[in-house]
N, C-alpha and C positions, 0 to 999 in steps of 0.2 A: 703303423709302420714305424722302426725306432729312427730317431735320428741321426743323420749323416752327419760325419764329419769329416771336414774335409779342408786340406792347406795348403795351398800352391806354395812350392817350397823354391822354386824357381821356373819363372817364365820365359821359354824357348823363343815362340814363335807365334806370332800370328800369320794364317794360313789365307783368311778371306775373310772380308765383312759385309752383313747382308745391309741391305736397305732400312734394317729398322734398326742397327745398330749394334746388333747381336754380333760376337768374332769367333770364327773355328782357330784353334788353340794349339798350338805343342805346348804341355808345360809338364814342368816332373810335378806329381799332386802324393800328397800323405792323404789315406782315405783313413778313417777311423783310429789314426794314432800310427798305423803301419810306417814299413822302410816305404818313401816315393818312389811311383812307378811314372813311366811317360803315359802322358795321358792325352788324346786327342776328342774334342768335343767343343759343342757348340755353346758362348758363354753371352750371358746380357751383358751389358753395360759393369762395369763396379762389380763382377763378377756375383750380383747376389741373385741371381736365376743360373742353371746348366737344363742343356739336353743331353742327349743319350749320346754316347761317345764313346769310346776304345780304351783301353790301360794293355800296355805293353809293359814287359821285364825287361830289363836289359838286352837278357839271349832272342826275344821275339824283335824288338826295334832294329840288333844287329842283322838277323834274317831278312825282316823286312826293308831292310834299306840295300841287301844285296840283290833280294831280288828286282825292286824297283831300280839298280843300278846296269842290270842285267837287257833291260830294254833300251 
């Protein structure tokens, strides 16, 4: 597998944190050199572990926040 790369270019939000210390995230992330997208996922400590998580564009965040606005 090649390696990821990856730079939190600004930190949002923390959303929740589990009992071992791990945090669910908003943060804009640069993946491989790209323009940053919002990125939602679960991070260790000193962010050097992730879990599986979400990357939104702009246009998908803007949706998603009308629809969750909608409720």
């Amino acid at each position: 597998m090649a390696d990821l790369k990856y730079e939190i270019t600004e930190h949002i939000a923390v959303l929740s944190e589990s009992s071992k210390g791990w945090t669910k995230e908003l943060n804009l992330v640069s993946w491989n050199g790209r323009e940053p997208k919002y990125d939602i996922r679960d991070w260790a400590p000193n962010h050097e572990k992730m879990g599986k998580g979400v990357t939104l564009g702009k246009e998908e965040l803007d949706k998603l926040k009308h629809i969750l606005q909608s409720f």
